[in-house]
C-alpha positions as CSV (number, residue, x, y, z in Angstrom):
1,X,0.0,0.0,0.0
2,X,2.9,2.4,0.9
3,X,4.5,1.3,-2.6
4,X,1.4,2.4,-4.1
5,X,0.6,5.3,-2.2
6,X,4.4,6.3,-3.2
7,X,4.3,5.7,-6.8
8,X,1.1,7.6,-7.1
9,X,3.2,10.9,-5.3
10,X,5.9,10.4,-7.8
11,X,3.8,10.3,-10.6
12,X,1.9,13.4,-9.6
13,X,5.5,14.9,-8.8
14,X,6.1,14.1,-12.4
15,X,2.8,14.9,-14.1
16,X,2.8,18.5,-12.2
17,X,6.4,19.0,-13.4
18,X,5.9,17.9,-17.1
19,X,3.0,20.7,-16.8
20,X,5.1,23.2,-15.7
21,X,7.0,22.4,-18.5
22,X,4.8,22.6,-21.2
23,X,2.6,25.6,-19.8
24,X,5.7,27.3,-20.4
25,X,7.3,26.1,-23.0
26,X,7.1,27.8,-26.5
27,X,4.0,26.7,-29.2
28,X,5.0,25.3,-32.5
29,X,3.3,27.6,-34.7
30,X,2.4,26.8,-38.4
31,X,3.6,29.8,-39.8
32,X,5.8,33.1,-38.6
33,X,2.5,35.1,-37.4
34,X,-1.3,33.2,-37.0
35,X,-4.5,34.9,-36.7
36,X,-6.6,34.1,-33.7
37,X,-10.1,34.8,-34.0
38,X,-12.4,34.6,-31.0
39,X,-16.3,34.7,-31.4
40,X,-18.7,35.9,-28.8
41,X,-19.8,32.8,-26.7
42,X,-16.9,30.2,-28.0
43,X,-16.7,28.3,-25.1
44,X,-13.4,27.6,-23.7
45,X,-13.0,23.9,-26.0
46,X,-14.3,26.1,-28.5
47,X,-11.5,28.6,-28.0
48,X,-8.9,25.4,-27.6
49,X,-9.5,24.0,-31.2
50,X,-9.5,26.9,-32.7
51,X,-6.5,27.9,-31.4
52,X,-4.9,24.7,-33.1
53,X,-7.1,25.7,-36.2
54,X,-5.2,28.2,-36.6
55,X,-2.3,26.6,-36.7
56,X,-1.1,26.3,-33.3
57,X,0.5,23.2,-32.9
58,X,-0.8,21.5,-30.2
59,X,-3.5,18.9,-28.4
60,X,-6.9,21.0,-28.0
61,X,-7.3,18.8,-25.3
62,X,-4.4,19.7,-23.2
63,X,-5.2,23.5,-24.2
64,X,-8.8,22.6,-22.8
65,X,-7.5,21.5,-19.8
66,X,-5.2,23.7,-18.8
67,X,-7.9,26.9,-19.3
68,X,-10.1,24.7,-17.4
69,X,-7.6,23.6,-14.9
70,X,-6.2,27.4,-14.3
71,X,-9.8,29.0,-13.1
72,X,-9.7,31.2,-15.8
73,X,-11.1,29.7,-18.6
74,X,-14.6,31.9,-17.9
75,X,-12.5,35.4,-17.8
76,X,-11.0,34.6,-21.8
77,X,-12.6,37.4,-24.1
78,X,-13.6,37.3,-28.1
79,X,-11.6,39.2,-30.3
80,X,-9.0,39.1,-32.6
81,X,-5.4,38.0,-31.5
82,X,-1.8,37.6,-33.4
83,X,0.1,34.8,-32.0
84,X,4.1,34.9,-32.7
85,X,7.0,33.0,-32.3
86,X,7.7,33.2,-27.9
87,X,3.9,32.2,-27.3
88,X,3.7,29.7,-24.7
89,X,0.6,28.1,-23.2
90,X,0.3,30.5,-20.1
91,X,1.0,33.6,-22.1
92,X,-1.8,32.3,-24.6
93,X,-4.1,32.3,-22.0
94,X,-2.7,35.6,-20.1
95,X,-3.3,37.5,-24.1
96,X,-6.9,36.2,-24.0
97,X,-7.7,36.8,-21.0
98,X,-7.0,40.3,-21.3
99,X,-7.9,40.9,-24.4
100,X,-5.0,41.8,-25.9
101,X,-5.9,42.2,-29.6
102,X,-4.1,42.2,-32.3
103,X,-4.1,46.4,-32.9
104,X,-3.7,48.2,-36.2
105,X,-3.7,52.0,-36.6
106,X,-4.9,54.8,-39.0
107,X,-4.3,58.3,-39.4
108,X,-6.4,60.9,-40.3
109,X,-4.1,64.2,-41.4
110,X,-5.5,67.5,-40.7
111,X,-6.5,69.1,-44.1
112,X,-7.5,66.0,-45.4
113,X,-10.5,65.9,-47.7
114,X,-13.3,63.2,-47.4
115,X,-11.9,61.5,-50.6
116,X,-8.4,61.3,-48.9
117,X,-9.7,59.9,-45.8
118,X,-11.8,57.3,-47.6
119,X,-8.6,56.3,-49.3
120,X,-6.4,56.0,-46.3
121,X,-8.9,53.4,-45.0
122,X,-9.2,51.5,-47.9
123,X,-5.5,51.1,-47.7
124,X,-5.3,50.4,-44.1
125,X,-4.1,46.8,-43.1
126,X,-6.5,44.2,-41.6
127,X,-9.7,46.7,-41.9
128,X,-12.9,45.0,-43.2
129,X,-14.0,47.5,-46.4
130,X,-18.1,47.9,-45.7
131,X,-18.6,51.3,-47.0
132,X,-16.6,51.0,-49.9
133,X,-19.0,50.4,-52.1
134,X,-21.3,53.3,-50.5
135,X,-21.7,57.0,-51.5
136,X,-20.8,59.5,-49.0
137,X,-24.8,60.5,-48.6
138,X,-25.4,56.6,-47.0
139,X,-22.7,56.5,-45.6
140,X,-23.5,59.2,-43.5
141,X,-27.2,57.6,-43.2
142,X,-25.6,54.4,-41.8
143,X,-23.4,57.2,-39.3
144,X,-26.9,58.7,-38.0
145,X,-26.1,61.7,-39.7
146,X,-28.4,62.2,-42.8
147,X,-28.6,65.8,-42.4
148,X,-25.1,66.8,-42.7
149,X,-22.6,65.9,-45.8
150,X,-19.1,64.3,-45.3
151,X,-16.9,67.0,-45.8
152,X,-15.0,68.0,-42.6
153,X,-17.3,65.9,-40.2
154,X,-14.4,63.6,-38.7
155,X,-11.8,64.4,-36.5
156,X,-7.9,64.3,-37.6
157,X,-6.1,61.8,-35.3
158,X,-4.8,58.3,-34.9
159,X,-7.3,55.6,-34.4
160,X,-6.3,52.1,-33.3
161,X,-8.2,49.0,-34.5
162,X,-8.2,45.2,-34.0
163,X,-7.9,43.2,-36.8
164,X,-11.5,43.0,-38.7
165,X,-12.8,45.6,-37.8
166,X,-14.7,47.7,-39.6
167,X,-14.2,50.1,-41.2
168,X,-17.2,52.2,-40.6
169,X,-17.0,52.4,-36.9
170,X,-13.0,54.0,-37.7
171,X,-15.7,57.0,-39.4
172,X,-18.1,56.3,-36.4
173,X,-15.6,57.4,-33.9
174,X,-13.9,59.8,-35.7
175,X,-16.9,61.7,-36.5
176,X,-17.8,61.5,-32.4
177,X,-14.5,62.9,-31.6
178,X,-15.0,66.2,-34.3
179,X,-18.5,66.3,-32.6
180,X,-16.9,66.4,-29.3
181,X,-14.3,68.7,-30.1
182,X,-16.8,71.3,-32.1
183,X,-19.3,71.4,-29.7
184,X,-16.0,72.1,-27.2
185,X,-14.6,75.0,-29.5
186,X,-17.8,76.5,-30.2
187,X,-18.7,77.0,-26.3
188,X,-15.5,79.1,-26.5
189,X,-16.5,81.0,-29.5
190,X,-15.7,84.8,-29.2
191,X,-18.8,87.3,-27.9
192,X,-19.0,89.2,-31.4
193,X,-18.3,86.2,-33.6
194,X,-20.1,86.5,-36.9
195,X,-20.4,82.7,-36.9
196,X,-24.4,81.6,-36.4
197,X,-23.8,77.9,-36.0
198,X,-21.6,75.4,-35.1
199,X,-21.8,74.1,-38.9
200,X,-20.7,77.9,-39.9
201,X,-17.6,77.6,-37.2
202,X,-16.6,74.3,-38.8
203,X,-16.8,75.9,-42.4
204,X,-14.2,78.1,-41.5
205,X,-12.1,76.3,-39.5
206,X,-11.4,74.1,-42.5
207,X,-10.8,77.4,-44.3
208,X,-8.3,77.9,-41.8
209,X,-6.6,74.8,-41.5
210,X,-6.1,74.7,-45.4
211,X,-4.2,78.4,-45.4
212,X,-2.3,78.2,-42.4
213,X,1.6,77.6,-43.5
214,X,3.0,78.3,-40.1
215,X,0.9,76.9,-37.2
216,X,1.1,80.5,-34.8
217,X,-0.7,82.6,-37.9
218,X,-4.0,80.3,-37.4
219,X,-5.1,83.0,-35.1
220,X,-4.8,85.7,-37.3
221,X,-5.7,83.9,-40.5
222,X,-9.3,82.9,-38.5
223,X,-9.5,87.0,-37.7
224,X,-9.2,87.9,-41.5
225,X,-11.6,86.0,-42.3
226,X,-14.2,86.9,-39.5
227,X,-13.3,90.6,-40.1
228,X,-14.3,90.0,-43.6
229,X,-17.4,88.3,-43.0
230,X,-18.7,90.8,-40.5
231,X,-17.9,93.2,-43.2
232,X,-19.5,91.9,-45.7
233,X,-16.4,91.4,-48.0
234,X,-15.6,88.5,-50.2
235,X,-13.7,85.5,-48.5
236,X,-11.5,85.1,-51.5
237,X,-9.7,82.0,-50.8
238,X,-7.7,80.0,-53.3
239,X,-8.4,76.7,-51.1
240,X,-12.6,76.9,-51.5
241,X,-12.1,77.4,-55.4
242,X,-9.7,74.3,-55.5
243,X,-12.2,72.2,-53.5
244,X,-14.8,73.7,-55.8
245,X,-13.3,72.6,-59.0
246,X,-12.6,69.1,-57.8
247,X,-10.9,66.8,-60.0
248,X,-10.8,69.9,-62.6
249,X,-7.7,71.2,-61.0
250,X,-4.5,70.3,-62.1
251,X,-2.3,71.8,-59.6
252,X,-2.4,75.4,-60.9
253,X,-4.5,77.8,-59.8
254,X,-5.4,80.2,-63.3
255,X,-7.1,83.9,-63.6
256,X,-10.1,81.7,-65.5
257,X,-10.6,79.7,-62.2
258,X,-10.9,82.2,-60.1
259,X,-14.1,83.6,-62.0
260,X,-15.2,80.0,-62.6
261,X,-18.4,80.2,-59.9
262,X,-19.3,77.8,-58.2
263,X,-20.9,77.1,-54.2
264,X,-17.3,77.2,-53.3
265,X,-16.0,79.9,-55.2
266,X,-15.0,82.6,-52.5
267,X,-14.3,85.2,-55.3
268,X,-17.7,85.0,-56.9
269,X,-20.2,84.5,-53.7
270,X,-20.4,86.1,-50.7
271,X,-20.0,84.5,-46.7
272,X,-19.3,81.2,-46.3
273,X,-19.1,77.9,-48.8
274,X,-22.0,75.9,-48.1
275,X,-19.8,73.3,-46.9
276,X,-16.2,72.8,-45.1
277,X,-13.4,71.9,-47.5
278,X,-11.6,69.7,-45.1
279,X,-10.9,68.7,-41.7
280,X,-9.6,70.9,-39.5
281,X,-8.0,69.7,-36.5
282,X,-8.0,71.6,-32.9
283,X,-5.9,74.6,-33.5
284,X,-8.2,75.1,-36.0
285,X,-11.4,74.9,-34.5
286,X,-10.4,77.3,-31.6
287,X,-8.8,79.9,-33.8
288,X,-11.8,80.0,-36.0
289,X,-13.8,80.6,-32.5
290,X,-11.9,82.3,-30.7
291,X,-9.8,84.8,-33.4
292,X,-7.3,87.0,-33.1
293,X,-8.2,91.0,-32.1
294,X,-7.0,92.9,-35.4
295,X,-8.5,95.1,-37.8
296,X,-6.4,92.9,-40.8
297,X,-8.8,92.0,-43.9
298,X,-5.4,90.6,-46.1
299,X,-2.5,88.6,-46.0
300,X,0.2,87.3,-48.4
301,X,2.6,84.3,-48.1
302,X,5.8,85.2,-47.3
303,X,7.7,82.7,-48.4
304,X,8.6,80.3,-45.4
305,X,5.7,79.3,-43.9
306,X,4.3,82.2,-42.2
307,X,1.8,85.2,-43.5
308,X,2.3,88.9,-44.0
309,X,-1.1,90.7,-42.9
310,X,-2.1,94.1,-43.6
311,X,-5.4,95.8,-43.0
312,X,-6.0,97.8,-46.1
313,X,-5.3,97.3,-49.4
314,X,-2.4,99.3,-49.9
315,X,0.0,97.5,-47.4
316,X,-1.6,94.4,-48.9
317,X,-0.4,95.8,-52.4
318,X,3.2,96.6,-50.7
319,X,3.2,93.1,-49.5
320,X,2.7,91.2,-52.1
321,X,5.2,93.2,-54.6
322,X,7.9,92.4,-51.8
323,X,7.0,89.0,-51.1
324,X,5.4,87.4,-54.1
325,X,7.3,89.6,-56.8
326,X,10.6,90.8,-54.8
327,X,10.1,94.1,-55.7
């Protein structure tokens, strides 16, 4: 009895060391990188064999067991997981169980048009593609937001994404986050601005972000343009005519153009476009509500980044000949 009581120590000795062993041992993987993909509800088997589906090389049984046999086989989450060369039974489990999903990332530039954004995703790594073959008015249906168009309605940043995802919700959260940030800028907006609504302040925000060449003039590019609007001048800005001619322009900006009308054109209609041009980021959004004080309704680019303003025509005129013509 004491033999037997022995040899069943010993071989629990040796079955908890071999365990030891193999929880942390590295998996034989199929291939330099494998895709994990966890649905809602796979239950902890379920989560076993597909490991090995995927290509981890392995007994789903043993996998089974040792979720099972760990107390945490309830606490692993669905998602999407990369598995690499290093992974080892417990640091399997200790990736699933937080949740640690394989990440991708996108980046939304400020300035960027609609068209450009729409591009960067459909080049994005590991994003499913469901509103590529949507216009921009349904896509905006399917983002709750029937009423407004595209242009300029999601916020410039970085946005992190499992693998699989969609998409869609990359547009959903970007176009919370320029809520979120408009609704915040226009809170701030100026007593006297001109600006009626939130819409308007967005408008030229994207105005802004598209002539600023040195960060520090967004201020005082944002009060031009509100001096001109409470004075009933023109806007005149080259960027609304280029967004207004579309694929027409060809990367020079004509005479002809300039009297081309269209919603956009600056030169031939007064106040604002009916629409922003782009997406302005932060800087943007708060110089366009909360301006510079100055009486300028002009400036000219001086050549290295930054803007030359003048508030009448005349110092304009002087301006230009010295910057734009070296005279």
């Amino acid at each position: 009895m004491r033999r037997l009581i022995r040899l069943i120590v010993v071989l629990v000795v040796v079955l908890a060391g071999w365990a030891f062993v193999w929880v942390n041992q590295d998996l034989d993987l199929t291939a330099p990188s494998l895709d994990l993909s966890i649905e809602p509800g796979t239950s902890p088997r379920g989560v076993a064999q597909e490991a090995v589906n995927s290509g981890v090389q392995t007994s789903p049984v043993l996998l089974y067991w040792w979720f099972r046999l760990s107390g945490q086989a309830r606490q692993i989450k669905a998602g999407n997981y990369e598995l690499e060369p290093g992974t080892t039974p417990r640091s399997l489990l200790a990736k699933l169980t937080r949740g640690e999903e394989a990440l991708r990332s996108v980046t939304l530039v400020e300035g960027w048009t609609f068209k450009q954004v729409r591009a960067a995703l459909a080049k994005s790594e590991h994003l499913a593609q469901d509103t590529q073959a949507l216009d921009a008015n349904l896509i905006m249906q399917k983002l709750g937001q029937p009423q407004h168009p595209p242009e300029g309605r999601f916020y410039p940043d970085t946005y992190t994404y499992a693998k699989g995802s969609s998409d869609l919700k990359i547009l959903q959260r970007a176009m919370r986050a320029m809520d979120h940030h408009l609704q915040a800028a226009w809170e701030q907006r100026a007593p006297n601005s001109p600006l009626k609504t939130p819409d308007d302040l967005l408008t030229l925000a994207s105005i802004v972000e598209k002539e600023t060449g040195r960060a520090s003039d967004r201020p005082m590019i944002a009060s031009v343009f509100t001096n001109r609007l409470r004075l009933g001048m023109l806007l005149q800005t080259d960027p609304t005519v280029i967004y207004g001619l579309g694929d027409r322009f060809d990367g020079n900006l004509r005479r002809r153009d300039l009297l081309a009308d269209t919603p956009w054109n600056t030169y031939t209609r007064a106040g604002l476009p009916p629409t922003p041009i782009a997406m302005p980021g932060k800087e943007a959004l708060l110089a366009a509500a909360q301006p510079a004080a100055s009486r300028a309704l002009y400036f000219v680019a001086r050549g290295d980044g930054s803007s030359q303003f003048s508030d009448n025509l005349d110092a304009h005129n002087r301006a230009v000949n010295k910057y734009q013509r070296g005279q």
